[in-house]
DSSP file (Angstrom, degrees, kcal/mol; ACC not computed):
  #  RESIDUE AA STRUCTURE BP1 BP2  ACC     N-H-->O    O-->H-N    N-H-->O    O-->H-N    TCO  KAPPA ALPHA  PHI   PSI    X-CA   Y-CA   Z-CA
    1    1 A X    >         0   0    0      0, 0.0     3,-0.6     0, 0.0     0, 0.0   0.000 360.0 360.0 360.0  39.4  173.5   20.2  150.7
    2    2 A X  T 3   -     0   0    0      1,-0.2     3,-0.1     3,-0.0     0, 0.0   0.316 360.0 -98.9  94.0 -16.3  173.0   16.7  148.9
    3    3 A X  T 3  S+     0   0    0      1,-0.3     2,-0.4     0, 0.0    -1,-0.2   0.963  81.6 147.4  71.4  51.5  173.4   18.7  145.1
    4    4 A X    <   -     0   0    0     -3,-0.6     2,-0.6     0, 0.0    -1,-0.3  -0.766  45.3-135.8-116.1 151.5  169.8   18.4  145.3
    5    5 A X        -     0   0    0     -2,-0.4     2,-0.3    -3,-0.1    -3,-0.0  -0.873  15.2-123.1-111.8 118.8  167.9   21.6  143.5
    6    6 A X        -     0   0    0     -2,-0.6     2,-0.6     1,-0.0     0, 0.0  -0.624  30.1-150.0 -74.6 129.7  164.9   23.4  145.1
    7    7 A X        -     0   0    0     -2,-0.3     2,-0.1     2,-0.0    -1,-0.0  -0.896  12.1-133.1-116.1 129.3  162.2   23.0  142.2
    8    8 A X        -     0   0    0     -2,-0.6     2,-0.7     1,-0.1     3,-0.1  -0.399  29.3-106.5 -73.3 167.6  159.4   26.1  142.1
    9    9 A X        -     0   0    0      1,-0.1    -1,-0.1    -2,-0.1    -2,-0.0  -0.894  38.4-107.1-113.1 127.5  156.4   25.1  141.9
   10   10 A X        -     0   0    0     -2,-0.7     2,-0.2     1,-0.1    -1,-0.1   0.226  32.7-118.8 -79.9 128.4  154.5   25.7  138.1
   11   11 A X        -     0   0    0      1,-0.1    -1,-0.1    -3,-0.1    69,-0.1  -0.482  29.9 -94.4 -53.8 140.8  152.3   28.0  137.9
   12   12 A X        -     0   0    0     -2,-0.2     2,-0.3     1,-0.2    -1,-0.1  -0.107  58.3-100.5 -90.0 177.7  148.6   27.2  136.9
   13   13 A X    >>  -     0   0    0      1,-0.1     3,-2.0    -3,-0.1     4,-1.0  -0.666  17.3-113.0-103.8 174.1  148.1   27.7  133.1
   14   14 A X  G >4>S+     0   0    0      1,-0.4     3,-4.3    -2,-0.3     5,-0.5   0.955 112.7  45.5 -52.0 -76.9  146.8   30.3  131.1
   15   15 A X  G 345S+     0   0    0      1,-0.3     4,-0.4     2,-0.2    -1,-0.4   0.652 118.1  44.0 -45.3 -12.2  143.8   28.7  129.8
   16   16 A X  G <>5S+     0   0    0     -3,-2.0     4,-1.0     2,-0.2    -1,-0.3   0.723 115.9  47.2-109.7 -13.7  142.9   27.3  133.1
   17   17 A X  T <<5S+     0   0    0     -3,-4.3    -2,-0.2    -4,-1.0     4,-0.2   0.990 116.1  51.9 -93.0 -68.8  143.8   31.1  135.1
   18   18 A X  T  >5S+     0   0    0     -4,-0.5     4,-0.6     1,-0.2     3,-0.2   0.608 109.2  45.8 -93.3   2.1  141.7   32.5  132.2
   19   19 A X  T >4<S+     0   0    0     -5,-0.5     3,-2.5    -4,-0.4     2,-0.7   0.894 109.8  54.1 -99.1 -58.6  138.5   30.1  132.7
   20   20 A X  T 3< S+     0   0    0     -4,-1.0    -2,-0.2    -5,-0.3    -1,-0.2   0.367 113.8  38.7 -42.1   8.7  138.2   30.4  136.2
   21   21 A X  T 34 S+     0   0    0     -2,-0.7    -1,-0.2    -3,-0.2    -3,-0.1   0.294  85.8 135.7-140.0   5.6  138.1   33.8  136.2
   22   22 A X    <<  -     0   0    0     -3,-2.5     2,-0.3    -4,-0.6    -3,-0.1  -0.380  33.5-162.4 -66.0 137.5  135.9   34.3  133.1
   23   23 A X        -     0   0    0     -2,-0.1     2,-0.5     3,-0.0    -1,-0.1  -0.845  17.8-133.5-125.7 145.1  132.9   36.9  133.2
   24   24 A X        -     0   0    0     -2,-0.3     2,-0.3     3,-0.0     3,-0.1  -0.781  29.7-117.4 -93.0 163.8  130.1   36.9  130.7
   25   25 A X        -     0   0    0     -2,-0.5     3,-0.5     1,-0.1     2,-0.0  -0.662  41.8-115.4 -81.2 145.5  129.5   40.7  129.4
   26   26 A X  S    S+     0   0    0     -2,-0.3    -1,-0.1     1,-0.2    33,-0.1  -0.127  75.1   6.0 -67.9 165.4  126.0   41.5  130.4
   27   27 A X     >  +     0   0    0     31,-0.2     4,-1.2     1,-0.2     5,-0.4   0.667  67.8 140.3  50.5  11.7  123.4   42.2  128.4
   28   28 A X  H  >  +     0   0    0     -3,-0.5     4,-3.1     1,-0.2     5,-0.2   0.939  63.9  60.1 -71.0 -54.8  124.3   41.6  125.3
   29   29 A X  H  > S+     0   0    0      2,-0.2     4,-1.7     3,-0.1    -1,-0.2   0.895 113.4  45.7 -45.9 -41.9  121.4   39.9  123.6
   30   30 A X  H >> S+     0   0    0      2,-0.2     3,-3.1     1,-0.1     4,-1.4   0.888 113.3  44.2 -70.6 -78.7  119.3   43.3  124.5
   31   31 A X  H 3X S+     0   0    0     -4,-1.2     4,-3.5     1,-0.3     5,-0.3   0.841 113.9  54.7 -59.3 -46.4  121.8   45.8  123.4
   32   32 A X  H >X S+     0   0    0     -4,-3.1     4,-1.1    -5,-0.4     3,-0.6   0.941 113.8  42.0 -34.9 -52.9  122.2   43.3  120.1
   33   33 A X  H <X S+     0   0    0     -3,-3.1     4,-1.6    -4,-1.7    -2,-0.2   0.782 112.1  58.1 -87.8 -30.7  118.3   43.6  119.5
   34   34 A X  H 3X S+     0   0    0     -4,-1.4     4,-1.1     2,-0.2    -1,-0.3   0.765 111.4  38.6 -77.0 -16.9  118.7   47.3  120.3
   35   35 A X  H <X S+     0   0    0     -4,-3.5     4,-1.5    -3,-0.6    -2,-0.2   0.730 111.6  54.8 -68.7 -35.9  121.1   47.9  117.6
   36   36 A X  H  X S+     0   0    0     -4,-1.1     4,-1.4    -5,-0.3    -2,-0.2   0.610 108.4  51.9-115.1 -53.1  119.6   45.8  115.3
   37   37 A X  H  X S+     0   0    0     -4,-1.6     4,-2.1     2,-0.2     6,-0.3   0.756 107.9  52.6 -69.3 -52.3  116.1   47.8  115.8
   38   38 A X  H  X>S+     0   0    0     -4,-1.1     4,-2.2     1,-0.2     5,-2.1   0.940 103.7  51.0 -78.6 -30.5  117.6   51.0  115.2
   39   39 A X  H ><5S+     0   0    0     -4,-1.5     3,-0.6     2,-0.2    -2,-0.2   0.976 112.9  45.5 -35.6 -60.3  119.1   50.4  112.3
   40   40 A X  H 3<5S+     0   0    0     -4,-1.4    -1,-0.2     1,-0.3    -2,-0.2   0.725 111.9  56.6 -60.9 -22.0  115.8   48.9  110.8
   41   41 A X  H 3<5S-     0   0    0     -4,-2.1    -1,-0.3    -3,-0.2    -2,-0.2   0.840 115.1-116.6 -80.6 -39.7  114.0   51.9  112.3
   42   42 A X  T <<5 -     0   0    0     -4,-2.2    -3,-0.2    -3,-0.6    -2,-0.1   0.467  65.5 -62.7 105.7   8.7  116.2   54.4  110.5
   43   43 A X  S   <S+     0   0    0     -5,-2.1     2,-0.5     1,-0.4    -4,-0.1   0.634  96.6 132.3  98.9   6.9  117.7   55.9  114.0
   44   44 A X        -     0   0    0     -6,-0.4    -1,-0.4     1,-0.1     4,-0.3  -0.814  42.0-166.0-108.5 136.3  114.6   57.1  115.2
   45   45 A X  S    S+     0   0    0     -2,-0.5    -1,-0.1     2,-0.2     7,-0.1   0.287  79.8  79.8-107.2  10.6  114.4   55.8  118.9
   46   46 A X  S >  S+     0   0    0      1,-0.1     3,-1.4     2,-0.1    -1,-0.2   0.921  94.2  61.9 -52.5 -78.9  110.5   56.6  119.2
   47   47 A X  T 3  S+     0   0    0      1,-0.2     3,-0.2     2,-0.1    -2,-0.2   0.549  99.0  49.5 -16.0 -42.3  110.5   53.2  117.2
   48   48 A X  T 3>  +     0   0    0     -4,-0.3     4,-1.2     1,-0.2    -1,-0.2  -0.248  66.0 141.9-144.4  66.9  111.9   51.2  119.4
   49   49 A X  T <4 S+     0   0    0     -3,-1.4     4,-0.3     1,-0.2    -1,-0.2   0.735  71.2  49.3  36.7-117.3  110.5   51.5  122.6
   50   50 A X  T  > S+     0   0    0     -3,-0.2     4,-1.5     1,-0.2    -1,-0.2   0.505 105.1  52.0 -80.6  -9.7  110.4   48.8  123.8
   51   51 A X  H  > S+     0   0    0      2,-0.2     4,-2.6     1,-0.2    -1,-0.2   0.753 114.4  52.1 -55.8 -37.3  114.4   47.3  123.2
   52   52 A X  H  X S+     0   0    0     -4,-1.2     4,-1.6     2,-0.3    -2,-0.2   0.891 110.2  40.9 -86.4 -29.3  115.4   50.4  124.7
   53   53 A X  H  > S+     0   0    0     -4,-0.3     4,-1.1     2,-0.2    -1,-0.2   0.786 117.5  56.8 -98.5 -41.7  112.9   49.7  127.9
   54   54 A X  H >X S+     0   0    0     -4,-1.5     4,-2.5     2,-0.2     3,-1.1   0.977 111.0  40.7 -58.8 -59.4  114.3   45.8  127.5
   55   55 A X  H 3X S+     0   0    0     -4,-2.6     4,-0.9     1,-0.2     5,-0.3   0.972 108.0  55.2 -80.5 -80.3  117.8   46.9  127.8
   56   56 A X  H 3< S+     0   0    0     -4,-1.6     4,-0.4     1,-0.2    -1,-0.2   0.524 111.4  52.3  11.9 -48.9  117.5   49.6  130.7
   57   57 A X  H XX S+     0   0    0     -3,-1.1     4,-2.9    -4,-1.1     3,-2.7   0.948 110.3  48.9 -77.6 -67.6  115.7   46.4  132.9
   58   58 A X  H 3X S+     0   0    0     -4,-2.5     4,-3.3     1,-0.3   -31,-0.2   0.658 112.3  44.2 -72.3 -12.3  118.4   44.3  132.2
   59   59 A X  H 3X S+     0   0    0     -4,-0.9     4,-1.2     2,-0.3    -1,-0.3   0.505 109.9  51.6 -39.3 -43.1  121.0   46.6  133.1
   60   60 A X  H <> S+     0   0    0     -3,-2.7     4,-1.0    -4,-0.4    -2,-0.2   0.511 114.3  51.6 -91.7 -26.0  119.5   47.9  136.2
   61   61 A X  H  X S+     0   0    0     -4,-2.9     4,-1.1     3,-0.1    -2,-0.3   0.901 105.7  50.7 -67.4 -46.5  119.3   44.3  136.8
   62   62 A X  H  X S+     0   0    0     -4,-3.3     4,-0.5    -5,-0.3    -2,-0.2   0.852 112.4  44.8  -7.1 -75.8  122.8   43.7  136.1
   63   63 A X  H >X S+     0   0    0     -4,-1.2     3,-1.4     2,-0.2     4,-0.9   0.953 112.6  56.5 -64.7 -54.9  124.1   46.5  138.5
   64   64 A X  H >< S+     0   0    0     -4,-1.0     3,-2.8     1,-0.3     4,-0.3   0.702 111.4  43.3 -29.5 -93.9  121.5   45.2  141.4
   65   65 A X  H 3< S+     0   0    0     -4,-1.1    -1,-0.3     1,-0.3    -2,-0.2   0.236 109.7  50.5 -54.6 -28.0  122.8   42.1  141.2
   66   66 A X  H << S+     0   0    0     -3,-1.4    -1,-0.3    -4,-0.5    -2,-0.2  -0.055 110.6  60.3-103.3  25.5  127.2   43.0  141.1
   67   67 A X  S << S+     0   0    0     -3,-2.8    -2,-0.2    -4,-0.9    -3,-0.2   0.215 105.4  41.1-113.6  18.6  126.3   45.2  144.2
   68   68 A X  S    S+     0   0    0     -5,-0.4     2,-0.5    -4,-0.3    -3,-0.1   0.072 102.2  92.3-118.0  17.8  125.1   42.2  146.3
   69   69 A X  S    S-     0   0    0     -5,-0.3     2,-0.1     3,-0.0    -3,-0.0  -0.890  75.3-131.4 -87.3 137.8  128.0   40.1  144.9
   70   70 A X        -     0   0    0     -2,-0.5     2,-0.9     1,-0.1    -2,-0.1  -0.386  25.6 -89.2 -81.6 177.2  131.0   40.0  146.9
   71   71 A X        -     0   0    0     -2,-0.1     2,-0.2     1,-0.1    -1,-0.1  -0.753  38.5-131.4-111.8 134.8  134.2   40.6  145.9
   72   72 A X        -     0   0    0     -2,-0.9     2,-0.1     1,-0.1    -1,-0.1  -0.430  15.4-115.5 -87.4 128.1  136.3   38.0  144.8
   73   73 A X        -     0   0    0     -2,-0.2     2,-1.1     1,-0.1     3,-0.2  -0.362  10.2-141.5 -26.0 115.8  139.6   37.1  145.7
   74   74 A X    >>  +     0   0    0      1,-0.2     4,-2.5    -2,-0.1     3,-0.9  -0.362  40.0 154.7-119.5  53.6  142.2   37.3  143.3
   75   75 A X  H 3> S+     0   0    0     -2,-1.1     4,-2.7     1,-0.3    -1,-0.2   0.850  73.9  49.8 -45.2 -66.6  144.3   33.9  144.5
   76   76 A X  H 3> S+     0   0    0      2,-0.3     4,-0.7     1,-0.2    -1,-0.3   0.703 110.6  53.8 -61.2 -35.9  146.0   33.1  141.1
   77   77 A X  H X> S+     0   0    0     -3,-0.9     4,-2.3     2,-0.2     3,-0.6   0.975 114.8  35.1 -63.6 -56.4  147.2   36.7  141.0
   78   78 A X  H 3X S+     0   0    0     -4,-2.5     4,-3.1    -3,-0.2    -2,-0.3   0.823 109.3  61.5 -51.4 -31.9  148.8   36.8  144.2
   79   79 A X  H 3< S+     0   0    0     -4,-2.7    -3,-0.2    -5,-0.3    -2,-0.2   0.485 106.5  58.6 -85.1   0.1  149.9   33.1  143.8
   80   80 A X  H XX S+     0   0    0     -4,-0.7     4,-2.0    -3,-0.6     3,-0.5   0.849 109.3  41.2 -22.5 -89.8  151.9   35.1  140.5
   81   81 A X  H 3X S+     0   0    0     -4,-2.3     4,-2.0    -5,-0.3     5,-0.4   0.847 104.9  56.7 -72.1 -40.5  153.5   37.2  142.4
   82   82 A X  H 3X S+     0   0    0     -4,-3.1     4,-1.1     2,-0.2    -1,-0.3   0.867 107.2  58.7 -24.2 -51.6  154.6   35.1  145.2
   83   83 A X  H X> S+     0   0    0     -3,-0.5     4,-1.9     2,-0.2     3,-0.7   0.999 112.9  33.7 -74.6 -68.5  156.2   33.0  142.5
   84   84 A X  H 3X S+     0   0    0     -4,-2.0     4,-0.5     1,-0.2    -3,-0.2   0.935 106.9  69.0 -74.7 -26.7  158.5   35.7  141.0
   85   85 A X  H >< S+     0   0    0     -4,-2.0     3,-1.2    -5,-0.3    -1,-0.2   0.969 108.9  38.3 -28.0 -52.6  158.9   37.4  144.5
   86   86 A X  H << S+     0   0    0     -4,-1.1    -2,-0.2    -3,-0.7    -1,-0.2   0.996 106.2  72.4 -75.8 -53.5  161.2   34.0  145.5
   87   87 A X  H 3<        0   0    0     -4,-1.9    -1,-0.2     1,-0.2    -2,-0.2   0.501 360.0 360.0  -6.8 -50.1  162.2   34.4  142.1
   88   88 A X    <<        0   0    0     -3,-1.2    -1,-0.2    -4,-0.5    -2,-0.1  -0.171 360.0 360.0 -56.0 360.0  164.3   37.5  143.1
């Protein structure tokens, strides 16, 4: 057949699979402030209130807000496995 080689086709790279598919963690800055509060308080959660009432919000925003997201497609995973399936 022409001694010509069927060439697979590269794969995307890491760094580029893992930024397109990067999540920030939620919340973080409250739960930081809430940590950071109790400590200073001595563990007593009377003290801090309002961190605790901060974090709760953003959280309950959080969830609202990844059940009216849809769910994302996982192309580069399949497009994986496709590539070592022909592999085979």
């Amino acid at each position: 057949m022409g001694g010509r080689t069927f060439r697979q086709p590269r794969l995307p790279k890491r760094s580029v699979i893992e930024r397109l598919t990067a999540t920030s963690a939620p919340c973080v800055a409250e739960t930081t402030a809430l940590l950071s509060a109790l400590k200073a308080s001595g563990f007593d959660d009377r003290r801090v209130a309002t961190e605790m009432g901060a974090l709760r919000a953003c959280m309950a925003a959080s969830s609202a807000a990844g059940a009216r997201k849809t769910q994302k497609s996982s192309v580069f995973y399949h497009l994986k496995r496709l590539y070592y399936m022909q592999r085979r």
